[in-house]
N, C-alpha and C positions, 0 to 999 in steps of 0.2 A: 462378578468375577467370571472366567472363561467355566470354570467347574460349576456350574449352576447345579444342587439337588432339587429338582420337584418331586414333591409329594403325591402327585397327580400324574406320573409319571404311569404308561403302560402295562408296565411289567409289574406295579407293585398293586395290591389288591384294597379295594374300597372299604371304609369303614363300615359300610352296611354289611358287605360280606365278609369282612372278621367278624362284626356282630351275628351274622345267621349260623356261620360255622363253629364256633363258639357257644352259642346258647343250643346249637343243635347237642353238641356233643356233652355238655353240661346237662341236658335235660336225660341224655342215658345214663349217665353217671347214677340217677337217683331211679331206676329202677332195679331192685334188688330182686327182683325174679329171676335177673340174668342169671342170676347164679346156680341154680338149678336146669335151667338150661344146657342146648347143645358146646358142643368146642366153638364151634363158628360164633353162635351167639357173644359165647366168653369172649372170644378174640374181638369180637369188635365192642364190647366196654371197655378190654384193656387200649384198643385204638381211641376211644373216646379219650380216654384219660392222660395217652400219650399227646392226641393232637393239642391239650390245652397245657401240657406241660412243655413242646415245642413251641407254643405262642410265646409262651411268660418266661419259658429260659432264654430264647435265642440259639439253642443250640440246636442240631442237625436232627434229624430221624434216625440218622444210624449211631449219633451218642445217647443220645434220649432210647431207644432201646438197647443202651449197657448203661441204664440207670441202677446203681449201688446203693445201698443204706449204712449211712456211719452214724452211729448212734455216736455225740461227741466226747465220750468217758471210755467207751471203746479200745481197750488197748489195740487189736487187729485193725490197720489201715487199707481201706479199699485205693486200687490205683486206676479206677473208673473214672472216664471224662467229665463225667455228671456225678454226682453223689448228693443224696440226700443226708443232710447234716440233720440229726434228732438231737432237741434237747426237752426241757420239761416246760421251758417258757414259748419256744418259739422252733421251729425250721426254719431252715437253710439250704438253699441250693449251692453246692462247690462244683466251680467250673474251670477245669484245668485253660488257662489262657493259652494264645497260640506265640509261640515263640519264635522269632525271625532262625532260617535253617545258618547256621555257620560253615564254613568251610575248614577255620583253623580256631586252634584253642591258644586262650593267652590268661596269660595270668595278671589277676590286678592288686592292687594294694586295698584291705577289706574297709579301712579308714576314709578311703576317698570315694566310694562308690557308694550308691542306694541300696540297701536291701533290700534284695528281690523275692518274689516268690512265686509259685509257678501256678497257684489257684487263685481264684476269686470268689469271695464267699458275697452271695446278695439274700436278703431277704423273701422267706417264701410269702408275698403277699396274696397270693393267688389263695391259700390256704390249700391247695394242691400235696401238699407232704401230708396232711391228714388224709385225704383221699389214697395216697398209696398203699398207707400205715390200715388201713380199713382192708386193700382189698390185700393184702398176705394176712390181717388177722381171720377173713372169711375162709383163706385158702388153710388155716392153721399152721401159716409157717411165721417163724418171728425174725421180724428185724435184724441183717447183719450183713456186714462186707460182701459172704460171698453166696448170700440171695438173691434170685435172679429175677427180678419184678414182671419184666413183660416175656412171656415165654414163646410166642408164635413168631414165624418168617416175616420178612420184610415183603414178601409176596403178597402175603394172607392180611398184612397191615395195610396193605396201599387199595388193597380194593377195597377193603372196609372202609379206607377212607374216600375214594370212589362213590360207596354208597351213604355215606354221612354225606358228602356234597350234592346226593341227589334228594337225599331227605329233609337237608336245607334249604330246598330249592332255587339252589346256585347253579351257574353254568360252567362249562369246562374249562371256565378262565381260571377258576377257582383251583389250581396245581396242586402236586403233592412237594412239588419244586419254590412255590408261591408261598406256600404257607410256611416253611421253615424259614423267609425271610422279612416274613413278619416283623419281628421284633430290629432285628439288624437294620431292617430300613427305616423303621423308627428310632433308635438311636440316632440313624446317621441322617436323618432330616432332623431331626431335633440339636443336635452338636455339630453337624456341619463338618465330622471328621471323621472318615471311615475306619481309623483304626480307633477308635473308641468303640465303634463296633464291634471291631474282630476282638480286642483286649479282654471286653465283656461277655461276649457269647463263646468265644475262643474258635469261633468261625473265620477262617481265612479268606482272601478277596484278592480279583488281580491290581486292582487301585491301591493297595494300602501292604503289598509287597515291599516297596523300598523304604515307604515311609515307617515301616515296625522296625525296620534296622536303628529309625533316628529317632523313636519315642518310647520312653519310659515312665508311664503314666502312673500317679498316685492309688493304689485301691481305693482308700477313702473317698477320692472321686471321683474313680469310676461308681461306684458305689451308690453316690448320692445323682450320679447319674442316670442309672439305672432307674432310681425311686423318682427321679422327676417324668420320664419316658413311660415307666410302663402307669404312670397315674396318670398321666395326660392319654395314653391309649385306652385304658382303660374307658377314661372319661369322654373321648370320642367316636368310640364303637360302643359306647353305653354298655359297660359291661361292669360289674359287677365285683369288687375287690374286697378280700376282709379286712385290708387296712394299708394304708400309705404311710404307714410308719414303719420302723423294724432296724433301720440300718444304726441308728443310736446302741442295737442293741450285739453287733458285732465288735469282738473285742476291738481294743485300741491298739493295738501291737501289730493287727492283721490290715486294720486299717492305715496305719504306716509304711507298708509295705508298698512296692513298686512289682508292674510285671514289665514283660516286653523286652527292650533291646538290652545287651549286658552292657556293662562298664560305662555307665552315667553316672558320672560325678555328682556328687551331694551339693547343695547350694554354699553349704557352711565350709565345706575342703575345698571349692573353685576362691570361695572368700579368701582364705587362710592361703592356699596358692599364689593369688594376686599379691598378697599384702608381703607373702615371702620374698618372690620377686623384686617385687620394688624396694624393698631393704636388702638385695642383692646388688639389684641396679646402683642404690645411692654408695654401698659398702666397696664398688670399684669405681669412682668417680674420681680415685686417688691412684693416680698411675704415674707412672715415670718412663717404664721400659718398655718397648713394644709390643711387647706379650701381655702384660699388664692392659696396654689400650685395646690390644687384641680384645680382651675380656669382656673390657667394658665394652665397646661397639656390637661385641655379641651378644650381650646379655643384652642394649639397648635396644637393639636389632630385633632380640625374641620376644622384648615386654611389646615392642609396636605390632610383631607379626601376631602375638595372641592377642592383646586389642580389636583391631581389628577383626580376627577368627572370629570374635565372639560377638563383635557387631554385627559381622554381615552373613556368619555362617561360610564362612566360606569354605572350601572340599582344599584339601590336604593334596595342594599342587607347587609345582617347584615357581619360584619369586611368586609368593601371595602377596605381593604388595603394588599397587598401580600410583599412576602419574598425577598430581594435582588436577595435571589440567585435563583426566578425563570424567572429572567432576562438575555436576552444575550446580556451580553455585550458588541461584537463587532456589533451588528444592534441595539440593545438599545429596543429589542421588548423582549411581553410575549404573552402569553395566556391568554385570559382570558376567565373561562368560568360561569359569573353569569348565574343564574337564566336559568339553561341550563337542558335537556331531557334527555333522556337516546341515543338520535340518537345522542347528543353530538350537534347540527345542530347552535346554536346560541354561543359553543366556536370561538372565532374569535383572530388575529393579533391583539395589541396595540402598537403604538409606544411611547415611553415616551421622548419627549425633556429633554432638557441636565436640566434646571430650575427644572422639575419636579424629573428624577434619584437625583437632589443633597438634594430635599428636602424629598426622601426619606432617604437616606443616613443619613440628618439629625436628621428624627426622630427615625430612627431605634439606633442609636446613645443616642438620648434621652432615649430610652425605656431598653439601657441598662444597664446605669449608675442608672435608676432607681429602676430596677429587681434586681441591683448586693448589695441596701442597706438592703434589706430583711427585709423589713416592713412589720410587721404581717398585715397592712391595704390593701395590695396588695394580700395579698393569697384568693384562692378562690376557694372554695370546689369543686363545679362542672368542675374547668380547667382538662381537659385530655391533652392539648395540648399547646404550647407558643401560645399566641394570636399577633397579627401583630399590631392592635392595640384596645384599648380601652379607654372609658374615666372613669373617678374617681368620687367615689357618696362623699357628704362630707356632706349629712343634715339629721334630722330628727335620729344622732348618727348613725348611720348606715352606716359607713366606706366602702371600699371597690374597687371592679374593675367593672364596667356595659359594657354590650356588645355596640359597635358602631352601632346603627340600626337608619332607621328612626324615629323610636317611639322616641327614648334618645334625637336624634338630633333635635327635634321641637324648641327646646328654643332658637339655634342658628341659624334654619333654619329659624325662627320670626324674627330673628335681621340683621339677614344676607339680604335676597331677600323678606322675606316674601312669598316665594313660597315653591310648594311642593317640594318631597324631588329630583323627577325627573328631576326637572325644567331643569337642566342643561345640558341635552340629547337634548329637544326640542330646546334650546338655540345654541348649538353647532351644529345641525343640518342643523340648519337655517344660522347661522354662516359662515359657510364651503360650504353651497350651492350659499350664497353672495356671498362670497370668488371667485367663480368658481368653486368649486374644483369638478371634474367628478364625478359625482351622485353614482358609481360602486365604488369608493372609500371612498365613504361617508356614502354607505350602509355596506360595510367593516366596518367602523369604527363602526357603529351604531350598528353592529350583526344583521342585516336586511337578513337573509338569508331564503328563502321560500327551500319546498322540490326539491333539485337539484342545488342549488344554492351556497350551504355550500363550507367557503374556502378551507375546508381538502377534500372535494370529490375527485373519481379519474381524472376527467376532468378535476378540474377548471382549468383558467390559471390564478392564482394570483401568480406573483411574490411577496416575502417577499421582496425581495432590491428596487422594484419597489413602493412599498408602504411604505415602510419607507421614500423612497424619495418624493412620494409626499404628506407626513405627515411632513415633514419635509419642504416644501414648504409653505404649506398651514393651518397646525396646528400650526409651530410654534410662526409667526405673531400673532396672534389670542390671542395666550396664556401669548403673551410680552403687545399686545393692553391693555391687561383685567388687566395687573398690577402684574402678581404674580411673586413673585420672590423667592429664598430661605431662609429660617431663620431660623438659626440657633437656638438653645435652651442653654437657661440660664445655664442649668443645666449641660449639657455634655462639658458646658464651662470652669466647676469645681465648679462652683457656691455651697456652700450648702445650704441648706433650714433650 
């Protein structure tokens, strides 16, 4: 794919030098002289203990030093980006996730959407939350929200860590910018999806900007995410773990939870949407009056434009519906290029399963039997061109053809999800990354392409058969789950009105 991650990449720092930084800092941790010691000395155990808590969270040096303790019985809530979760069996790290910025607020129906939540709880494998618990009980202070674990400047910490990398005997590649992305780039060579990163550390990235708006990831999996990443780091910088278990043991409730973009539709309310639909669809099949056939054409109009939506992803632009024949029909793909630049960069590969080509078929079938009766209520002054599709005004006497946009669509889009009109991008996003399916083909699908990225560049390596097939994997379940299937139209049946 044009987005290749190497591991081996410049900027990111060798397993031998996580291992020396690492066991440097670990090997002060167990000199308890320190503590009798100067300020300076203290400060740099508490940098020992921050650098190895920056490895194993993922998260920054400036949240990692507003590290909180929530002991979990706690009635007082810390609202710290990090907090150490106490209990009697195990710790826990909470990582408040990063959240895509909105501009407007909307409101959605609580039934059709995921349950979100705004932390991530992972397992303290590191055994790191004994280590903090140690040094406030040396300092004699006790555990609680508004305890403040590491007390020295971000100055006084960066040269200590400075002189940890020289004690390691590491070179100045060894960053204090380096090492908090550690972990992040371990997730995101290991998943192949950089907001699985940012979800998990709650670290932000300019790659994975647009893509938090369209993904609404499980906890549960980022979770077991997390435990496959930091055991495989672990096991590669040979470093030493108390245990690669633990996530079995956060609750089931939290693990249900979703963070990330708002108003993604649940698997089961997209079901229950479609299946409405289509007994909308068959409920006006029965018309007489032309407001009646108005009905139906629009309702059959909308089951084909969300079809579709939900096959190819496509962006919330006026006529989302294209020609047979800019289809090929031996890969079953097109182009598509919504809401696309003049660099072209967000034209991207669609593949259409076979349910979705028949129901266009069928409505293009529809729309010709009904262009061939030459009903003065179908003409329309401003067409310069055949439109692909449209729906029919029938109220207020004012006959006629209305463009397919989100504006027209709100009344079905109300009955339908109750969501916007996007909905179905974030939904499919999320969908597909459950699925498994390789984050590099998911951003294919999405038009997620940043400068250099674009499938038509001269470098990429996207195979067109290669991604048909695994559209064809992974899309097409998805598409059978959710209920849609082809339907044929009354009217191309011979039916007349």
């Amino acid at each position: 794919m044009a987005n290749q991650y190497l591991p081996w990449r410049y900027e990111s720092l060798t397993d031998q030098e996580i291992h020396n930084i690492a066991s440097a800092a670990s090997s002060y941790l167990n000199l308890p002289e320190l503590f009798s010691s100067s300020t300076e000395v203290k400060g740099f155990h508490e940098l020992a203990l921050l650098t190895l808590i920056v490895l194993w969270t993922g998260v920054s040096w400036e949240r990692a030093t507003g590290l909180r303790i929530q002991p979990m019985d706690a009635k007082q809530r810390s609202h710290a980006s990090l907090c150490l979760i106490t209990t009697s069996a195990r710790n826990f790290w909470r990582i408040r996730s990063t959240f895509p910025e909105y501009k407007t607020q909307i409101k959605v129906p609580e039934e059709s959407v995921r349950p979100m939540l705004e932390h991530v709880l992972i397992p303290d494998l590191s055994g790191l939350g004994d280590r903090v618990l140690e040094l406030l009980k040396l300092r004699g202070q006790k555990p609680s929200p508004k305890t403040k674990v590491f007390t020295h400047s971000a100055k006084q910490y960066r040269k200590a860590f400075n002189k940890l990398v020289q004690d390691a005997g590491e070179s100045e590649r060894v960053t204090w910018g380096r090492w908090e992305k550690v972990m992040f780039d371990a997730i995101t060579a290991e998943t192949g999806d950089v907001v699985d990163a940012v979800a998990i550390t709650g670290e932000p990235h300019a790659l994975a900007q647009t893509k938090c708006f369209y993904y609404s990831p499980n906890v549960g999996d980022l979770i077991d995410r997390y435990v496959n990443v930091t055991t495989q780091l672990a096991k590669e910088a040979e470093l030493p773990l108390e245990s690669n278990e633990g996530s079995h043991l956060i609750g089931v409730e939290h693990r249900k939870g979703y963070v990330g973009s708002r108003a993604c539709a649940s698997k089961p309310a997209v079901v229950n949407a479609v299946s409405d639909l289509k007994a909308r669809l068959g409920a006006t099949r029965t018309y007489d009056l032309w407001s009646d056939f108005s009905e139906y054409h629009n309702v059959f109009t909308f089951y084909t434009v969300q079809m579709l939506a939900f096959a190819t992803g496509y962006r919330a632009v006026k006529t989302p519906l294209f020609s047979l024949e800019e289809i090929n029909g031996q890969l079953r793909l097109t182009a598509l290029a919504d809401k696309d630049n003049e660099q072209k960069r967000k034209t991207r590969l669609s593949y259409l399963p076979d349910i979705v080509l028949k129901q266009l078929e069928n409505y293009e079938r529809h729309l010709k039997v009904l262009e061939a009766t030459n009903d003065f209520r179908l003409k329309s002054q401003t067409e310069t061109e055949k439109e692909t599709c449209f729906f029919l005004r029938s109220a207020d006497g004012r006959d006629g053809k209305l463009v397919v946009s989100p504006k027209t669509m709100v009344r079905h889009l109300d009955e339908f999800l109750g969501l916007p009109a996007n909905a179905h991008r974030r939904f499919m996003r999320t969908e597909l990354r459950e699925a498994d399916c390789p984050a590099d083909y998911v951003n294919a699908f999405m038009g997620h392409a940043s400068f250099g990225e674009e499938p038509w560049s001269r470098y990429s390596s996207l195979s067109s058969r290669q991604y048909r097939d695994m559209m064809t994997q992974y899309l097409e379940p998805i598409m059978e789950e959710l209920g849609f299937t082809p339907v044929a139209s009354r009217l191309a049946e011979g039916a007349s009105r």
